[in-house]
N, C-alpha and C positions, 0 to 999 in steps of 0.2 A: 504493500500500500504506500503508495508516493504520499506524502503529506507537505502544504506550504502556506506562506502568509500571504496575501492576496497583497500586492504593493499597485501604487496606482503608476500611469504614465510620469517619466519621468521630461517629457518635451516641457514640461514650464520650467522648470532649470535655466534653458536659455533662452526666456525671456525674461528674469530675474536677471540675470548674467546683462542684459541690454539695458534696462532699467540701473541697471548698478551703473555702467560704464556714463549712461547718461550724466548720472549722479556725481560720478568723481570728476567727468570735464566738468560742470559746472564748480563743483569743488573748489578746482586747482586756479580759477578765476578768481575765487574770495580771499580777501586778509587769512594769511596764518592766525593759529588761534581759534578760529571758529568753529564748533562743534554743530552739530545739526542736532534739531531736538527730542532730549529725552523720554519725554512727557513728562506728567505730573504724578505729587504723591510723594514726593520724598520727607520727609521729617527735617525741621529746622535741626540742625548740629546743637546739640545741650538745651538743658529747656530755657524756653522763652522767655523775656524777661518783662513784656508789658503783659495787659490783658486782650490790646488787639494782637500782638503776636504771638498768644496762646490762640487764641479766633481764628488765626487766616493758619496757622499750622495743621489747626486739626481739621479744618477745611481742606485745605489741599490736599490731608490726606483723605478723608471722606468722603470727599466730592472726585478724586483721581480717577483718570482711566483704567487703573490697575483695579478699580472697587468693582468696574463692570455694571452702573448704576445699583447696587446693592437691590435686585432682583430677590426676590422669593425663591426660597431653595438650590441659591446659589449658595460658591462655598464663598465667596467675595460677601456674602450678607452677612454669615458666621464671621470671618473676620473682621466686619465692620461692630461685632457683636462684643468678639475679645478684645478693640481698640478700645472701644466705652467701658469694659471689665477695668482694663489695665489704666485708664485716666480716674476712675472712680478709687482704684486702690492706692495710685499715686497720691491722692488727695484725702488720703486718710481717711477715706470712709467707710462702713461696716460694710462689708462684702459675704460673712455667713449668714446666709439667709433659706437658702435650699439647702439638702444634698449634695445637690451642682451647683454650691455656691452663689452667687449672684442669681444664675439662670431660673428663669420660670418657665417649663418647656409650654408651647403653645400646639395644640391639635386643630390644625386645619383640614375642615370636612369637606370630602371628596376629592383632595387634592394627594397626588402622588408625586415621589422624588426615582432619581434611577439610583438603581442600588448600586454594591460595588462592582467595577469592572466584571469581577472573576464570576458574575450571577449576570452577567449581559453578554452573553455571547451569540455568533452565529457561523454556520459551515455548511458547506455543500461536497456534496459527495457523489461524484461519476464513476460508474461501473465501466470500464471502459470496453471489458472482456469478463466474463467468467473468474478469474485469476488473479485480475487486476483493478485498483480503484484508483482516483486521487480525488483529496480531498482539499477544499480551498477555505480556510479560515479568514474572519476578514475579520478588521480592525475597527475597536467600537472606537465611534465619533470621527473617523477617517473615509471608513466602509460603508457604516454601517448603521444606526441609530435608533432604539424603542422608541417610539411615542407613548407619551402619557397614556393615550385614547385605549390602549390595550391593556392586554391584563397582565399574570406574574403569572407563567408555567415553562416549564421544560418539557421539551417535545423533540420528537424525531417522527418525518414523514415525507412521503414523496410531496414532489414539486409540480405544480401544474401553473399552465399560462393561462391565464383567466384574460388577457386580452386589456379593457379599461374598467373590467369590472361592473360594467352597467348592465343592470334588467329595466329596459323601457320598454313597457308593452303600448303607450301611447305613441313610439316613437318605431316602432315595430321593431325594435334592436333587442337581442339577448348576447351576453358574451357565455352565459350558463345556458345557452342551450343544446348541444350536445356534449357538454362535459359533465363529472359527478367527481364532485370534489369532499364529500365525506371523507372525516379522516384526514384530508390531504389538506399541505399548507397551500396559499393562491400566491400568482406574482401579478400583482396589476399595476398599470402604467395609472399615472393622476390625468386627471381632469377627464375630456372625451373625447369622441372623434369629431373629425373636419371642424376645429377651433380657428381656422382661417377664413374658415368658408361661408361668406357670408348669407347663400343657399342654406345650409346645412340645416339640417333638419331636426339636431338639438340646439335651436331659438337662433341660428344663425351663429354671430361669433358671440353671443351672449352665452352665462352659463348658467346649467338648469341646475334641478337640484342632483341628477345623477354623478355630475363633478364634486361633488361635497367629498371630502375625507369619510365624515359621519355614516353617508349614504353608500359608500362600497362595503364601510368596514361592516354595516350591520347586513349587508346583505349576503357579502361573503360567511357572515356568523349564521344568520339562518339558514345558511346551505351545508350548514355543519362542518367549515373549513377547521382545521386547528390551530393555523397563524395565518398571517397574512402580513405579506413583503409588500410595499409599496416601491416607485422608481418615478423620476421626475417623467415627464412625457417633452418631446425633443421639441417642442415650440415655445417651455417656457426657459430650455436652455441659450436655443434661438434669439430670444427675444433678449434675456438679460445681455449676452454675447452682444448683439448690435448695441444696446445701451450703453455699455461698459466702453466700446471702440468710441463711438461716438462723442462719449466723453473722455477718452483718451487723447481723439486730436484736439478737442478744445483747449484742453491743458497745455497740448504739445503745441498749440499756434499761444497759448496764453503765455508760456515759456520763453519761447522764441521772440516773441515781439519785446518782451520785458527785457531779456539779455538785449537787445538791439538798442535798447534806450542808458546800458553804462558809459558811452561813450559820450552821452550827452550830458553826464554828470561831470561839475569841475571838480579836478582832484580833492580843492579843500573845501568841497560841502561835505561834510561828513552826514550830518541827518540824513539828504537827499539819499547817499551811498546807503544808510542806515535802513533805510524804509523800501528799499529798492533792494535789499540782499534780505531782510526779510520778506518782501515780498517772492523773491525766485527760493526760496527757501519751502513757501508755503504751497508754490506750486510743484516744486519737485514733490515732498510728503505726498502729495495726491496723488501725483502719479505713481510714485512708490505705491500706493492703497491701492489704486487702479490697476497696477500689473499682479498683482498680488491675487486681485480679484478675479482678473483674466486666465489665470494659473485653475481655478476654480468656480468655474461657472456654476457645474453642477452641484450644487450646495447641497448637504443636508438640510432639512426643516428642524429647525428649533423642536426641543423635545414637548413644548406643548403647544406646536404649533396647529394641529388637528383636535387639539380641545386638553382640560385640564385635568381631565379625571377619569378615570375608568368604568366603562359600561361592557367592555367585553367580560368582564370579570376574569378568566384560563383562558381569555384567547388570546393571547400574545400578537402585537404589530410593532413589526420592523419599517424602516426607508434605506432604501440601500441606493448606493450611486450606480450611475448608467452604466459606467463601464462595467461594473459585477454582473449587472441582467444581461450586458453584452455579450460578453464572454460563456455567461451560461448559455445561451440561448444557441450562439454559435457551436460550444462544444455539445449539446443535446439535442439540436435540431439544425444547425449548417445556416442559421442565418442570422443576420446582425438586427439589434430592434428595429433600425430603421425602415427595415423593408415590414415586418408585422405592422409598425405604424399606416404606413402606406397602402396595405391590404384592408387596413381597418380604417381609413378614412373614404376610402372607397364602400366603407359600411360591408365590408367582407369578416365575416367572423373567422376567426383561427384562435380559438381556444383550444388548446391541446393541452398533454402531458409532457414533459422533460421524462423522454426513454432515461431509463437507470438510473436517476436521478432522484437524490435526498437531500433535506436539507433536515438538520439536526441543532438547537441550540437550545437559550432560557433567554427570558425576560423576568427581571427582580424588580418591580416596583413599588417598597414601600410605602406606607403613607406622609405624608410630609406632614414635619414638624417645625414651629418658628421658636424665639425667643426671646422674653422681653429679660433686661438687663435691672437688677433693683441694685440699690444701692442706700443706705439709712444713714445718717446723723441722729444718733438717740436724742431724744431730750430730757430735760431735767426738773425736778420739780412736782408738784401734784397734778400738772396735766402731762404727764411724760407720756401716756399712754393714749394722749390723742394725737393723731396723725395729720399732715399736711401733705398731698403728695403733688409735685412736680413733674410731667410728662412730656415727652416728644418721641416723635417715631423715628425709629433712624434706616427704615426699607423703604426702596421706589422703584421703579417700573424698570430695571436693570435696563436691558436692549430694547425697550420697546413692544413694539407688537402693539396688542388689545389695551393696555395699559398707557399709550400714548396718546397726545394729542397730535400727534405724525404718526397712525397706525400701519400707516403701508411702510416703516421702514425700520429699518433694522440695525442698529447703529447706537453706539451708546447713550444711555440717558443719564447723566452725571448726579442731576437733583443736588444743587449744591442748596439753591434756596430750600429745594422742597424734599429731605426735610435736614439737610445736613447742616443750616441755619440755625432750626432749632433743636439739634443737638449740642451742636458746641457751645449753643449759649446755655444748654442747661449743665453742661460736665464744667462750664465760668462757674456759672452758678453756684453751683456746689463747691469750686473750690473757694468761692470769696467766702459760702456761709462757714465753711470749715476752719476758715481761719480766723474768725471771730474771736476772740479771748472768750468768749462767755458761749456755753451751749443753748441752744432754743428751749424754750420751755417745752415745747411739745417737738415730738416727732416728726422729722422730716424724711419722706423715702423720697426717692429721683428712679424714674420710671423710664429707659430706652424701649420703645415698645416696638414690635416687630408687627408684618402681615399689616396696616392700617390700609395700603392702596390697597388690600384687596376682601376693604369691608370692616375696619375697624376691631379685627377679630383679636389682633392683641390686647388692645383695650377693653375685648368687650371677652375676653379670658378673664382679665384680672379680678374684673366687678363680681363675676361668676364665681373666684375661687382667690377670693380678696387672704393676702397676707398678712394682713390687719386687718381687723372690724371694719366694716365700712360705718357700723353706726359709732364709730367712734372716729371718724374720717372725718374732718373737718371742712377740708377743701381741696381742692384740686386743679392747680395753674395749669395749661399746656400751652405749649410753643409749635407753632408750625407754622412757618413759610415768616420769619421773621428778619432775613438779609434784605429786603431791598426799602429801607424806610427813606431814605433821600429826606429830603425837606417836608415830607409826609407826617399827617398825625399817626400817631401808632393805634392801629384797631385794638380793642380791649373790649374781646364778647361777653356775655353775663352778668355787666355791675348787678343788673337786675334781682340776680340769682341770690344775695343775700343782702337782708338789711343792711349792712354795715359797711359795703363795696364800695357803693360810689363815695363815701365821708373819705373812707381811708385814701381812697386811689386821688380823690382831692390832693389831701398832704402830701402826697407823694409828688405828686404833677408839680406842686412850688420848691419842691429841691428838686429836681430833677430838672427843671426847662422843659419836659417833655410838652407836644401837645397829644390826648388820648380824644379817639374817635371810639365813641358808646356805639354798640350793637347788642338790642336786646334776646335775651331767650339764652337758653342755653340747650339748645340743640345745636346741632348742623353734622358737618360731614369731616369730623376730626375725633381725635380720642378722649376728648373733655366731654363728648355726648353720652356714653355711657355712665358716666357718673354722676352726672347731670339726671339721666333718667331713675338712679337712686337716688335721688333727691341730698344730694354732694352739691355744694355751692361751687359754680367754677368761672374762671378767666379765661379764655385761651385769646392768645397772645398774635396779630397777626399784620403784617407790613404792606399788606394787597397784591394783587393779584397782576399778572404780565405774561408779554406773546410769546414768553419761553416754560411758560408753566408744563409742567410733561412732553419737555419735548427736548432734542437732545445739545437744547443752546442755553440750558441753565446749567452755565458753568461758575468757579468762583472768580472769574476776572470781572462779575456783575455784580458782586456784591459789596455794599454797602456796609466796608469794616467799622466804619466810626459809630455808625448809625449800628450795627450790631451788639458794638459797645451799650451805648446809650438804651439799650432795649435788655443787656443781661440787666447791665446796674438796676434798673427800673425794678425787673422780676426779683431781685436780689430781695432790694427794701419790700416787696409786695409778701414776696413768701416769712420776710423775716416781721413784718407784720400781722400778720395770721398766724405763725405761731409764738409770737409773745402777747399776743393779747388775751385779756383780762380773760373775756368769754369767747365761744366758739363763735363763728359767724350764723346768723338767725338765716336759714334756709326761703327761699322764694322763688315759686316759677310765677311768674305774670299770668294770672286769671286762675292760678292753683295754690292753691294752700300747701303745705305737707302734710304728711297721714297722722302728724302729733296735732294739729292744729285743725284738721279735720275731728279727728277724736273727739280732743274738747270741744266741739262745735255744738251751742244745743242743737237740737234735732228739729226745731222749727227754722230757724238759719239754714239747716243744709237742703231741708226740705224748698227754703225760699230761692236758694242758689242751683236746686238739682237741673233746671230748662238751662242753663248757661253751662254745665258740666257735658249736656251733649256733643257740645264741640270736642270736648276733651280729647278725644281719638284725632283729630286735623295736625298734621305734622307743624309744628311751629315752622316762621321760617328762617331756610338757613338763609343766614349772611354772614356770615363768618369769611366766607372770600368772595369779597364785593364784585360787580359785577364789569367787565372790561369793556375797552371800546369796542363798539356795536362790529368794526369790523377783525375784531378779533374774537367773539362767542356770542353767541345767542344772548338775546338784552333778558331774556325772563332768568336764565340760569344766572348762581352764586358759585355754584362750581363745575364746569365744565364738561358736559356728555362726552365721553370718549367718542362716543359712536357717529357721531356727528362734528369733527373734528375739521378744522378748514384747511385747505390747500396751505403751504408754506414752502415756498422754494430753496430757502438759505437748506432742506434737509435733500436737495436737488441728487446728493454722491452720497448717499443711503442706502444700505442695502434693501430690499423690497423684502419683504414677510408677507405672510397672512392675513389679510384683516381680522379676520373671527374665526377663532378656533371653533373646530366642528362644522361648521357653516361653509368651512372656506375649500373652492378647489384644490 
């Protein structure tokens, strides 16, 4: 039995090798000295010595491209996890609070992670003779990739061509109709046939719902398949490949025309030179990203690029690249996919079996887990035992995808405002309250909460399975989206929430110079809402809203360090007021009592108040992220419909994704 690693073409080599050569003539034209750049993310050399250069340090690490926008069940989210662990311990704060220390594990329902390599494998196995086999193992994340949308099983089973996998009986197309794939794993090509064709009889070049991920996989599942391999289909290779060129010679006349203008620099302009070698600087990097990308067209799909959760339950789904179906299809049947494409866009069915042919592996899909970060300053005194807690989330929409306000693209989201703003000002936070000579009277925990883009579910863990009493919870600040205050009032949601809010936050506003913009209720779409709906008085803390909100241009060369400043010191005196004061703050939602103030209510009062409680179910509303200019979101929304997301060109050299998992061809 021959046995080997499946290695892909090695022809992108030298066009790396061209792109390089590009790279050093331009080079050997710049001042000695100049390095070309690193990225971002390096740690300032020894700590900081102000409180804005603790700010912008641990922003540039948080916000880095090495963080990968801190994505959901990435390993870049965990280590944005242990950076807030290791700042929290630096600063002297109580860290045994779990088992796991700091961690509070979070269960996110429905949602699955890929387990370890050695539990994600796949191989195919040609009988060649009687005698004789070879087997081709291929490489995960190279080869090879689970999607979420499958299930966890190890399997071994023959291989059959399922064709695109559609059954349209509207469309009088079957690719299952003389095949029987019980038992057997399916190879289907994505999307459908004659995708060019504006005849075509699946809605012309629009697409139906039989191109869905969703719609193969469940159809291959009730035909009793045991996995299912998906493979790009050759037009959306096509397609990226012209894109890709297209915006290669742009760059390359952009290039060109820029080196044509050094010679119209006089030697001792130095800026001119400055701004002109940063500029061919920025076009080489793109091109470098462009040849790079050109090396690989055929891209795996993001692992939850077909949806985020599992409905196969044991039926495992793979995406493998074209050259693997190639190569198969050639060695078991003598033709390359492109001629099957071709047969099938002529609405020629050729579903068949791969003579001798198996494919053998597992998919390990665990369930996915998050992680909120605590962190406690005891307090002292007879109210030691009441709590104040301080929140902000430190997860965002990693690469993109369903999670963006640029859904079609696939490209990092940095999220330096949203929410690595209001992280570093709560880990300031904590370390000014720490260094206080005098401890709080009451307890202060610092809350990094995990999962919030996708549903507030770190947040709305904690209320669930609270590490303190919540009825001994007094309050609860949060920060989110708090780097861009410029000359802006600073939003400040909830005075409402207890008596005592707006008096205090007064005082504070005349040592500070702040000005505070009041936003009533305390709901909306951040992690101060759940605490709020236990009837927890809360702030949350917010600097408004802009065209880079989820999208992959909130970087930290936008943020507002001074103004960051001026918004920890603020929360400093706010949380250091709340728990040294006398009494806890008096609870209030606007048009609701609390259930202690309900209680004592005589019963003629509630009876007189009951016609105005019907409302009680209407969501308050959010404003909490005020709303943008009309041509940048919808005038009725406060915070953003992904789904409905506007054109933006600046994300023009993005790689394209998905729009909708499950949904999407």
């Amino acid at each position: 039995m021959t046995s080997f690693v499946f290695r892909p073409s090695t022809l992108g080599t030298h066009r790396r090798f061209s792109i390089q050569t590009i790279l050093f003539s331009i080079a050997i034209a710049l001042p000695t000295g100049l390095a070309f750049p690193t990225g971002q993310g390096a740690l300032a050399e020894g700590p900081p010595s102000s409180i804005r250069e603790r700010l912008k340090s641990d922003l540039e690490y948080l916000a880095s491209d090495q963080m990968r926008g801190r994505g959901i069940g990435t390993p870049e989210l965990d280590q944005a996890a242990e950076y807030v662990r290791d700042a929290f311990a630096e600063a002297g704060l109580q860290l045994a609070i779990y088992d796991d220390g700091p961690f509070q594990s979070v269960k996110l329902p429905g949602r699955v992670k890929l387990g370890a390599p050695e539990e994600n494998t796949l191989a195919f196995q040609t009988d060649s003779s009687p005698s004789s086999s070879e087997t081709v193992t291929l490489e995960l994340d190279a080869d090879f990739r689970p999607l979420a949308i499958g299930g966890s099983a190890e399997f071994e089973a023959p291989l059959v061509f399922a064709g695109f996998g559609i059954t349209a009986p509207e469309y009088e197309y079957d690719d299952y109709a003389e095949i029987d794939v019980k038992g057997k794993a399916v190879l289907i090509i994505r999307k459908e046939p004659q995708q060019k064709d504006r005849k075509s009889v699946f809605k012309g070049r629009a697409h139906t719902k039989h191109a869905h991920f969703r719609t193969k996989i469940e159809n291959a599942v009730r035909r009793g398949a045991t996995a299912v391999i998906l493979v790009n289909d050759r037009h959306e290779i096509d397609s990226e490949t012209q894109s890709l060129r297209s915006k290669w010679k742009q760059r390359l006349k952009q290039l060109t025309d820029e080196q044509s203008k050094l010679d119209e620099i006089p030697n001792d302009d130095s800026d001119s030179f400055a701004d002109h070698r940063e500029r061919v600087l920025d076009l080489s990097q793109k091109l470098e990203e462009l040849a790079q990308r050109l090396d690989t067209t055929d891209v795996l799909p993001a692992f939850e690029a077909a949806g985020t959760a599992s409905f196969t339950k044991d039926i495992p789904v793979f995406f493998i690249r074209r050259q693997v179906a190639n190569d198969l299809l050639m060695r078991s049947l003598g033709k390359p996919l492109r001629e099957f494409e071709d047969r099938l866009d002529e609405l020629i069915i050729c579903s068949q079996p791969l003579p001798e042919t198996r494919v053998m592996g597992q998919a390990s899909l665990p369930p996915l887990e998050a992680r909120n970060v605590l962190a406690v300053i005891e307090g002292q005194g007879p109210l030691a035992e009441e709590t104040v807690i301080l929140g902000a989330h430190y997860d965002h929409v990693g690469m993109g995808g369903s999670g963006s306000m640029a859904p079609w693209t696939r490209a990092i989201h940095n999220g330096a405002d949203d929410n690595a703003s209001g992280i570093v000002a709560l880990l300031e936070v904590a370390r000014q309250i720490k260094s206080h000579s005098e401890a709080p009277q009451r307890r202060i925990v610092f809350i990094a909460f995990s999962a919030e883009e996708i549903g507030l579910l770190g947040s709305q863990h904690y209320v669930r399975d609270p590490r303190y009493p919540l009825n001994k919870t007094v309050a609860m600040l949060n920060l989110d989206m708090v780097g861009r205050l410029g000359d802006k009032a600073l939003t400040i949601q909830g005075l409402d929430t207890a008596e005592e809010f707006p008096d205090w936050i007064e005082q504070i506003a005349t040592r500070t110079q702040l000005q505070f913009k009041n936003k009533p209720g305390g709901a909306g779409p951040s992690d101060h809402a759940p605490f709020f709906e236990k009837e927890i008085p809360v702030m949350h803390f917010f600097s408004g809203l802009h065209r880079d909100y989820h999208r992959p241009t909130d970087d930290v060369d936008k943020i507002d360090i001074e103004g960051l400043e001026k918004v920890t010191n603020t929360v400093t005196q706010v949380a250091l007021k709340i728990a040294n004061a006398e009494s806890r703050p008096t609870f209030r939602s606007k048009g609701r009592p609390s259930k202690k103030e309900k209680a004592a209510e005589p019963e003629s009062n509630a009876q007189e108040r009951a016609p105005k409680e019907s409302n009680q179910d209407e969501k308050p509303a959010e404003e909490d992220k005020p709303v943008a200019a009309p041509d940048d979101f919808p005038a009725d929304q406060t915070k953003p419909d992904q789904t409905d997301a506007p054109d933006n060109g600046e994300d023009g050299d993005s790689e394209p994704t998905d729009r909708s998992p499950a949904e999407s061809p």
